[in-house]
C-alpha positions as CSV (number, residue, x, y, z in Angstrom):
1,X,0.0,0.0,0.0
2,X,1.2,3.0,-0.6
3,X,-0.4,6.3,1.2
4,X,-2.0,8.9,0.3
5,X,-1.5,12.4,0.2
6,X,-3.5,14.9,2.2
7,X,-3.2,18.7,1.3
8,X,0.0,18.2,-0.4
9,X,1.7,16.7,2.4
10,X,3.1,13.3,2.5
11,X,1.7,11.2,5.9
12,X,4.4,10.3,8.5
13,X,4.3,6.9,8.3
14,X,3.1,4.7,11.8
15,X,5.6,2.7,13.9
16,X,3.5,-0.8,14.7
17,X,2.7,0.5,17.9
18,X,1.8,3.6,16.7
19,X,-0.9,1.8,13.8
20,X,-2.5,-0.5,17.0
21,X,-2.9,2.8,18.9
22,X,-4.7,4.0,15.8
23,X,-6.7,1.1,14.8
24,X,-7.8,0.2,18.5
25,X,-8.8,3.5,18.8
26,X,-11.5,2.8,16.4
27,X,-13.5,1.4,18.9
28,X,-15.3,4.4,20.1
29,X,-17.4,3.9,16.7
30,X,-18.7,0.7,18.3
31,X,-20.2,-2.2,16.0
32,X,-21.9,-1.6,12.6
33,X,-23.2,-3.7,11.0
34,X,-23.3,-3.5,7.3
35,X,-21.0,-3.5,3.7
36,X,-20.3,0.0,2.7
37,X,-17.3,1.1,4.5
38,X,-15.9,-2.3,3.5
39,X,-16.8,-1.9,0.1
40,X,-15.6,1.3,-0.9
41,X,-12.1,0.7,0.7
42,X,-12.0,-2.4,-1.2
43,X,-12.9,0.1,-4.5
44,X,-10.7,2.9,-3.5
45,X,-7.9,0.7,-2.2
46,X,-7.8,-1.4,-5.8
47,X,-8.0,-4.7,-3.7
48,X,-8.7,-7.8,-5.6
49,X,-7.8,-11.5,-4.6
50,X,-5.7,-13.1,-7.3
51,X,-6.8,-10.7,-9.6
52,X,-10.7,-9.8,-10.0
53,X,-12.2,-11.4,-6.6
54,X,-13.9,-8.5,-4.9
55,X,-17.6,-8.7,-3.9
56,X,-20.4,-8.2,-7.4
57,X,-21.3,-5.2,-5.4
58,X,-17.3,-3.4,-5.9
59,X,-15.9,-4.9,-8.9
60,X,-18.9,-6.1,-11.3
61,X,-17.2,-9.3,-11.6
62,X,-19.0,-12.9,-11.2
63,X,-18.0,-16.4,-10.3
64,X,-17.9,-17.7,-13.6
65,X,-15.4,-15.1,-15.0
66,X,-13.0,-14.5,-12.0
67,X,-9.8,-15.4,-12.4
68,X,-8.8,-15.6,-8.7
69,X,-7.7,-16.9,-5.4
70,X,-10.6,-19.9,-3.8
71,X,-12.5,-17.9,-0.8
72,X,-14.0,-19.6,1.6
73,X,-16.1,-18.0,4.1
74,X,-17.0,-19.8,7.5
75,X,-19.7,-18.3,9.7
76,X,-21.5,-20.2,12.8
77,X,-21.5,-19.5,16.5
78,X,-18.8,-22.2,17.7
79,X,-16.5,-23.9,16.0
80,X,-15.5,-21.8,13.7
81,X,-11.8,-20.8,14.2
82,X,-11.5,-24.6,14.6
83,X,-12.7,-25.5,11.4
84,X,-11.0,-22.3,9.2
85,X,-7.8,-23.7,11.2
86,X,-8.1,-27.3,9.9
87,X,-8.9,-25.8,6.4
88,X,-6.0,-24.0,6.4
89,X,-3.3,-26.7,7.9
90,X,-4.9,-29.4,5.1
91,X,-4.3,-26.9,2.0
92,X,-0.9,-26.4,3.6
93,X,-0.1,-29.9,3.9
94,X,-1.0,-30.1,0.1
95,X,1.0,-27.2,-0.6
96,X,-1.4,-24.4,-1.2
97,X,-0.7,-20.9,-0.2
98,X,-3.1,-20.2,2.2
99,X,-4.0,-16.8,3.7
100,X,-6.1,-17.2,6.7
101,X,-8.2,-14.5,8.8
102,X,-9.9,-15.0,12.4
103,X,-10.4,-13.1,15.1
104,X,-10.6,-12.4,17.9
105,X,-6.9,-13.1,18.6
106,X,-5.3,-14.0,21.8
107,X,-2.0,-12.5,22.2
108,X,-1.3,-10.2,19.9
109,X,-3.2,-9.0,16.9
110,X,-0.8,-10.4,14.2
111,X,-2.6,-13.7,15.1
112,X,-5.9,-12.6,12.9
113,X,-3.6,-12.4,9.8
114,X,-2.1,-15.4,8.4
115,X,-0.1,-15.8,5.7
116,X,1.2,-19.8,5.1
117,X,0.8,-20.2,8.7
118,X,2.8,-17.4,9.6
119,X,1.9,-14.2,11.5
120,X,1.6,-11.0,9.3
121,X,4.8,-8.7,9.8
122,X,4.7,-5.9,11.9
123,X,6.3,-4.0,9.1
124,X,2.7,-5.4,7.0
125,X,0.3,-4.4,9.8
126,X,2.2,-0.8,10.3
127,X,2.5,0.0,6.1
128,X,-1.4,-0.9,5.9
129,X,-3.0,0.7,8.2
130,X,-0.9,3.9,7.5
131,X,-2.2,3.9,3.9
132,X,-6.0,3.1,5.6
133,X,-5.9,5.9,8.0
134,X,-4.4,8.2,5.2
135,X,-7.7,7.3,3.3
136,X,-10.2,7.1,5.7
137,X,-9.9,10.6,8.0
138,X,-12.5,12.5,6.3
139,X,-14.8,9.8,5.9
140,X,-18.8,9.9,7.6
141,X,-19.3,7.5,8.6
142,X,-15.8,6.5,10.0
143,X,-15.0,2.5,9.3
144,X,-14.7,0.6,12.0
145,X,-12.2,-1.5,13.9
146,X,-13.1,-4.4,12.0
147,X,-13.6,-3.0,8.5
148,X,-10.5,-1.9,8.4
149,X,-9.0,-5.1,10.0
150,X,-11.0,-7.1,7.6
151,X,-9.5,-5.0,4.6
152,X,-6.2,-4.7,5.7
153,X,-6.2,-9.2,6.1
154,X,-7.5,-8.6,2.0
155,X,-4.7,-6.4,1.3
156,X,-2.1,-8.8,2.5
157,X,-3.4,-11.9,0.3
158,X,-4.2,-10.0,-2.6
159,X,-0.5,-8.3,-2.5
160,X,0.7,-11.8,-1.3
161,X,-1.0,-13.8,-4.3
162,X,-2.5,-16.6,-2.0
163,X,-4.0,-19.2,-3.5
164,X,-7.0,-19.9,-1.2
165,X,-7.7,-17.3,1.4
166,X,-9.8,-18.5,4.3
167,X,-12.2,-15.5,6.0
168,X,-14.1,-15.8,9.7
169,X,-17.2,-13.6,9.9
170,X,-16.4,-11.5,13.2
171,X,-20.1,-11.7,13.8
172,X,-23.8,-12.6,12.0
173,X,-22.9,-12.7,8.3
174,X,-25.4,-10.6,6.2
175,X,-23.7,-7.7,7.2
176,X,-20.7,-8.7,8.5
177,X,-17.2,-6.9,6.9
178,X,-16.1,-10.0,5.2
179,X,-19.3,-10.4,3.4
180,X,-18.3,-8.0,0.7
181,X,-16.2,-10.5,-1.4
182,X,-17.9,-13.4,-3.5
183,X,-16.7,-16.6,-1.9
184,X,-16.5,-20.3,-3.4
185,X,-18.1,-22.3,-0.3
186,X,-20.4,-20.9,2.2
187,X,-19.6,-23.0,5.5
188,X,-21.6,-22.8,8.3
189,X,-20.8,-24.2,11.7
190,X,-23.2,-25.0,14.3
191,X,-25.6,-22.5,15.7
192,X,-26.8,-21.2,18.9
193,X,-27.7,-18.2,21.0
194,X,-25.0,-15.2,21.1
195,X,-25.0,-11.4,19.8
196,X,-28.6,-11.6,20.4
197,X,-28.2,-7.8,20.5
198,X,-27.1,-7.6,17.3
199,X,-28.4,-10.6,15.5
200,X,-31.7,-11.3,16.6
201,X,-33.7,-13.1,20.2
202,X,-34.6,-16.3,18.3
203,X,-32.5,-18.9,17.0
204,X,-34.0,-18.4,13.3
205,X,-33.3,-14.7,13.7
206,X,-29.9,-15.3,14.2
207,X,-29.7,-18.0,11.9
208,X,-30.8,-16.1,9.3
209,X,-28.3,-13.7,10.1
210,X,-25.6,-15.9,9.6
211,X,-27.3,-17.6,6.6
212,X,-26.5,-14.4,5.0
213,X,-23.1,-15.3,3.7
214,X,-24.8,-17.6,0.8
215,X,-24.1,-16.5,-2.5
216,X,-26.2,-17.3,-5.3
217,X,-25.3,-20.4,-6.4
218,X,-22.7,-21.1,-4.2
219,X,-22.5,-24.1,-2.8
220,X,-23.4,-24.3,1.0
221,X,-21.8,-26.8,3.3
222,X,-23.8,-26.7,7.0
223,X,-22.8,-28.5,10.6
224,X,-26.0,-30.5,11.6
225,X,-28.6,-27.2,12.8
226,X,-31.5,-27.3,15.4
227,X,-34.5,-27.3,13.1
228,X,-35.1,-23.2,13.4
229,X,-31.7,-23.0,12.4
230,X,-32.1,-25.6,9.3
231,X,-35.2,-24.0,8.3
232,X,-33.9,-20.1,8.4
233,X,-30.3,-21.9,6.2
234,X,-32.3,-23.6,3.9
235,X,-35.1,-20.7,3.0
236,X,-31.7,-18.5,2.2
237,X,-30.2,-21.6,0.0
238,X,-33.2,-21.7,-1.9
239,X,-33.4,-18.4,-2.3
240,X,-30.3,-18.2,-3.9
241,X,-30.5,-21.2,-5.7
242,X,-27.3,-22.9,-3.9
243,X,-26.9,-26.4,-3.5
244,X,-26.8,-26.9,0.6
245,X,-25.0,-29.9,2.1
246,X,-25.6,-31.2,5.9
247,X,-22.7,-32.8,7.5
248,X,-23.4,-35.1,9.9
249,X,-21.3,-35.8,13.2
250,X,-18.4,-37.7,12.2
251,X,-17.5,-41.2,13.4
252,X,-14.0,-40.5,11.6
253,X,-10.6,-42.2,13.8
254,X,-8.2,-39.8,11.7
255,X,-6.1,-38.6,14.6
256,X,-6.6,-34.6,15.2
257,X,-4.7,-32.7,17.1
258,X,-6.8,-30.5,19.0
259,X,-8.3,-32.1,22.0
260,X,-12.1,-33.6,21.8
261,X,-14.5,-35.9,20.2
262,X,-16.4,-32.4,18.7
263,X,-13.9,-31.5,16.9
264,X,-14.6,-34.6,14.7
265,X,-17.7,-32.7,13.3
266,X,-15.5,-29.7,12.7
267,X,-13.0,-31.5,10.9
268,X,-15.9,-33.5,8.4
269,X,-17.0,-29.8,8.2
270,X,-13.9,-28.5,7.0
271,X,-13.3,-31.5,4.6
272,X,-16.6,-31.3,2.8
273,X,-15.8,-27.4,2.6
274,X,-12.7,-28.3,0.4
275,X,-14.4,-31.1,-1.3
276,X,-16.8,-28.6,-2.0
277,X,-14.7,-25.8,-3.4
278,X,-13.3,-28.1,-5.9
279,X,-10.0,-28.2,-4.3
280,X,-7.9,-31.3,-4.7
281,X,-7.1,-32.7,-1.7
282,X,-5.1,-36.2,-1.1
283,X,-6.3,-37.8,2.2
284,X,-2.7,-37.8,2.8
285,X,-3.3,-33.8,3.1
286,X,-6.1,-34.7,5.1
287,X,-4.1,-36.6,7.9
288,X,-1.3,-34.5,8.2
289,X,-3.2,-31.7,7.8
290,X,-5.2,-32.9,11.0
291,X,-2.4,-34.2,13.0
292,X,-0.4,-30.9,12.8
293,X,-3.2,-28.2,13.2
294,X,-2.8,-26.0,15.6
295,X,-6.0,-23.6,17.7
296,X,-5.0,-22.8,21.3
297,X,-7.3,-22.0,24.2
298,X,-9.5,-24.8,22.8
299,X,-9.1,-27.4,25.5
300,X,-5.4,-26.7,25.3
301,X,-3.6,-28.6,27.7
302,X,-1.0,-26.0,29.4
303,X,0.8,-28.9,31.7
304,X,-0.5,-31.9,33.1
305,X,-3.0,-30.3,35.6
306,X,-3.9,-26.9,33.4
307,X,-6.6,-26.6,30.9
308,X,-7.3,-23.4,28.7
309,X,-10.7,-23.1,27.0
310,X,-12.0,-20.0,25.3
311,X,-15.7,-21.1,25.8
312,X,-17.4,-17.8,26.1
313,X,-21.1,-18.4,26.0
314,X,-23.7,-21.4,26.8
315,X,-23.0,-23.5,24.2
316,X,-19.6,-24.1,24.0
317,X,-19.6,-24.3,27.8
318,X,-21.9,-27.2,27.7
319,X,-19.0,-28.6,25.2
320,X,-16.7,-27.2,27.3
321,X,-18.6,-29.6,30.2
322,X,-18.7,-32.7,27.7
323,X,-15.1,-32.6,27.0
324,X,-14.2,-32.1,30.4
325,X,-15.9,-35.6,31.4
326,X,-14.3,-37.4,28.1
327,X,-10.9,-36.4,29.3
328,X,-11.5,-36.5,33.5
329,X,-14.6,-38.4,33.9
330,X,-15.6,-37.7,37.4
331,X,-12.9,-35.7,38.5
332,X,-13.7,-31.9,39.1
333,X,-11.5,-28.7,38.6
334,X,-10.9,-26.4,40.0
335,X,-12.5,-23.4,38.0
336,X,-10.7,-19.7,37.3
337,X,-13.5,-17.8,35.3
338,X,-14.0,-14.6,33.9
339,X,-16.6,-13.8,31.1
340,X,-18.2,-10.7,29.6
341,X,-20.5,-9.0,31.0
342,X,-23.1,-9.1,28.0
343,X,-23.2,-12.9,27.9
344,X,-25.1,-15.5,29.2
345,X,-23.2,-15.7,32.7
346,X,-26.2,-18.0,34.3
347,X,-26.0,-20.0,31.1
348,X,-22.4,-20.4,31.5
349,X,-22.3,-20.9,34.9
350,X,-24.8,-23.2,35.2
351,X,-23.1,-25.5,32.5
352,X,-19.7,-25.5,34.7
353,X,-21.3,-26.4,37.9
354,X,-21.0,-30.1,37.5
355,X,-17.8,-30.2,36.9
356,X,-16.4,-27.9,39.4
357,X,-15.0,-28.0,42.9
358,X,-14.1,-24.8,43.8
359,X,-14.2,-21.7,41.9
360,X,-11.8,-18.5,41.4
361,X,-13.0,-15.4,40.2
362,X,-9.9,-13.2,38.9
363,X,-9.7,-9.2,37.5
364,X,-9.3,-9.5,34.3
365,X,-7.7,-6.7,31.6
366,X,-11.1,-5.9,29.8
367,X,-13.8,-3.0,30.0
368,X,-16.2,-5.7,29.1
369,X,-15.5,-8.4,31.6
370,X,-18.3,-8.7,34.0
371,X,-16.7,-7.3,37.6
372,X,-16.1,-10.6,39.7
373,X,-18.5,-9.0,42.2
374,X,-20.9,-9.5,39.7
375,X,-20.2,-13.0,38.4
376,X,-19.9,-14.3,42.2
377,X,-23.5,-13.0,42.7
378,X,-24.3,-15.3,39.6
379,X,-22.2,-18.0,40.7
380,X,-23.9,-18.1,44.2
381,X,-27.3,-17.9,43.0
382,X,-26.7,-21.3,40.5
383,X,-24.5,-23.3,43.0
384,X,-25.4,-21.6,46.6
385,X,-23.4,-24.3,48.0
386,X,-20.2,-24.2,45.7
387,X,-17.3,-22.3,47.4
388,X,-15.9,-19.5,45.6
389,X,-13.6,-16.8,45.5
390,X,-12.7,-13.4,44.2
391,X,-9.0,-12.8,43.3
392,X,-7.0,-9.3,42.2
393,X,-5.6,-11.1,39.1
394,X,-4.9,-14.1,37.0
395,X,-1.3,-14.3,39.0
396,X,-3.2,-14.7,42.2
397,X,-5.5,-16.8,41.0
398,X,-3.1,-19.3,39.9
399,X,-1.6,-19.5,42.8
400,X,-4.3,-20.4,45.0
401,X,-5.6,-23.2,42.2
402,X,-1.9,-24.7,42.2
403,X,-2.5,-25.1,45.9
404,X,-5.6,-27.4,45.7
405,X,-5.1,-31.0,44.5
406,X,-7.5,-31.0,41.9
407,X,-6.8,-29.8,38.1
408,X,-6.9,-26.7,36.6
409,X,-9.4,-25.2,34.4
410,X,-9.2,-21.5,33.1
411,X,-12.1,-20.4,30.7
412,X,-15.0,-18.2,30.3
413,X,-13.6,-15.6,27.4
414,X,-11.1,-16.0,24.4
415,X,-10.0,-12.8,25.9
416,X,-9.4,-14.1,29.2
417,X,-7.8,-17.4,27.5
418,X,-5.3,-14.9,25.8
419,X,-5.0,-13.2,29.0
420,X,-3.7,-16.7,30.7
421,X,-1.5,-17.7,28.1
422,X,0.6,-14.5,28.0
423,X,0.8,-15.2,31.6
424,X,1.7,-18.5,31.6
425,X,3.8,-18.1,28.7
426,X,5.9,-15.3,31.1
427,X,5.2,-12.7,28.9
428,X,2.2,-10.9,30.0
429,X,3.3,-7.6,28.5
430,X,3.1,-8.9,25.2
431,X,-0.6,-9.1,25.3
432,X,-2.3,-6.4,23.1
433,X,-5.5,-6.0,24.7
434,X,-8.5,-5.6,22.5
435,X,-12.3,-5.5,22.8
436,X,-13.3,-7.1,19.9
């Protein structure tokens, strides 16, 4: 990217620092849901994947006549960082170059961006969002945190000629930032309640939400959907004449390497997704690709006695629960939880109960995380007669779990997971904190 001028003068360029301060200060213009922004700095950027892959609604162009890099767009509730992760580690293993975007990210933003598996220089992250914010300062309404992250992700596999680039909604779909470039596969992951703010109160509301990333004639691959979910998908697939496939759970013994029998399901998911972009894959690719994947904070085993799980609403805590008692059976943990405050916090706590012995309650580094005083009013009210705990910090915390004989388990947030692991990793300053 190169930036541009303003009144004659040439931009200082931004340090890496300098371009996060900028970007997360973006934040003050909240969430908003829709295309434009995205679209015209795809237009006034000249960003194409591969060469003419931009949405109909920016470039004109179609399916049938772009010459360009495979998309394929996942959106879902849980599940799908897992299953864009398997996606990408298979095309590696076959010796595609893969760009792959997610978010949130754990550590540090770099994460989101993947290029071959790598992290997106700093030198990448500071050069494009200089040229954004060089574009963008006069513009009402302002993009948004992730419009421009979305389109600076673009940027990097369009000028990095990927051959399949792999895109995570951020939320819903229909309107959702990545939306505005015509994919190969629409892939849906399993759906449940979250965002209900922004996405809708009922399970077909939000379904439909999601459902919005089918393109006409696209084909649709789909995780098995409660039948509000299947019937808001399948309206939109007929609507846009796509073929719409079902994946059922998979009884597959091709050894994965992230921990749990769901993540069978998420792996059939993502190989149906290739199968159904037309992408040869050996099952070679397949295994390898499966063995070797990597997703942390999804029941990532720390040491022998300390879990990480990023399960941040109902749902996934009830999987969260499930593959707790695959791996422990009976045993209980003791629990370190922090979740946002505009989540289901009964919902989560109520699925953890079971399976926990004692619970700490820690300060986390977020304006959204629910005060502790808050979740422990929660907590009491599910489990009156479960002991717990309010602690300054994740450092304290752990060091009054590692004093109880009973295994760890830190969860409630993929913030919070990031949180832990910069801890535990001993470099705590290296976390870039980040709302969104």
């Amino acid at each position: 990217m190169v930036p541009r001028k303003l009144s004659g003068e040439v931009p200082q360029p931004l340090t890496y620092k300098q371009a996060l301060a900028w970007l997360y200060s973006l934040q003050r213009f909240g969430i908003k849901l829709g295309l434009e922004n995205t679209e015209r700095l795809l237009r006034e950027l000249h960003i194409s994947l591969g060469g003419a892959r931009a949405s109909r609604a920016v470039s004109g162009a179609s399916p049938e006549t772009s010459a360009a890099a495979k998309i394929i767009h996942v959106a879902g509730t849980n599940g799908k960082g897992s299953v864009c992760a398997m996606i990408d580690s298979i095309l590696r293993a076959q010796g595609y170059r893969t760009g792959l975007f997610t978010s949130p990210h754990l550590v540090t933003f770099r994460e989101r961006i993947r290029l071959n598996g790598e992290m997106v220089t700093e030198e990448a992250v500071a050069s494009g969002l200089t040229a954004i914010r060089d574009l963008v300062t006069d513009w009402d309404p302002h993009p948004t945190f992730f419009e421009v992250t979305t389109v600076l992700a673009l940027e990097c596999f369009s000028e990095a000629e990927m051959g399949v680039v792999i895109l995570e909604t951020g939320m819903g779909g229909r309107l959702d930032a990545t939306n505005a470039i015509q994919s190969d596969v629409s892939v849906i992951t399993p759906i449940d309640f979250d965002h209900e703010k922004w996405l809708g109160q009922s399970l077909g509301e939000i379904a439909a939400e999601k459902a919005g990333i089918i393109k006409r004639k696209v084909p649709v691959v789909s995780a098995a959907q409660r039948p509000e979910a299947e019937e808001a998908i399948r309206t939109r697939a007929a609507e846009c004449e796509a073929p719409i496939e079902y994946v059922a759970a998979s009884s597959m013994e091709t050894p994965i390497a992230l921990a749990g029998s769901y993540q069978k399901q998420n792996a059939a998911l993502a190989i149906a997704a290739l199968r159904a972009t037309k992408i040869d894959i050996s099952e070679s690719a397949i295994i390898r690709g499966l063995a070797n994947v990597e997703w942390p904070a999804r029941f990532q085993r720390w040491d022998e006695r300390t879990i990480i799980d990023g399960a941040h609403n109902s749902a996934a805590a009830r999987i969260l629960f499930d593959t707790w008692r695959e791996f422990f059976s009976d045993q209980r943990a003791t629990l370190i939880l922090a979740v946002f405050s505009d989540k289901d916090l009964r919902g989560i706590c109520e699925a953890l109960v079971p399976i926990s012995d004692y619970v700490l309650l820690p300060k986390i580094r977020s304006a959204r995380a629910a005060a502790p005083e808050e979740l422990a009013k929660v907590w009491a009210d599910t489990a009156p007669s479960l002991p717990y705990s309010i602690t300054p910090s994740i450092a304290d915390a752990l060091n009054q779990a590692r004093k109880r004989p009973h295994p760890i388990l830190l969860t409630g947030s993929l913030h919070f997971a990031g949180e832990a692991l910069a801890y535990l990793g001993g470099e705590p300053a290296a976390f870039e904190e980040c709302a969104q």
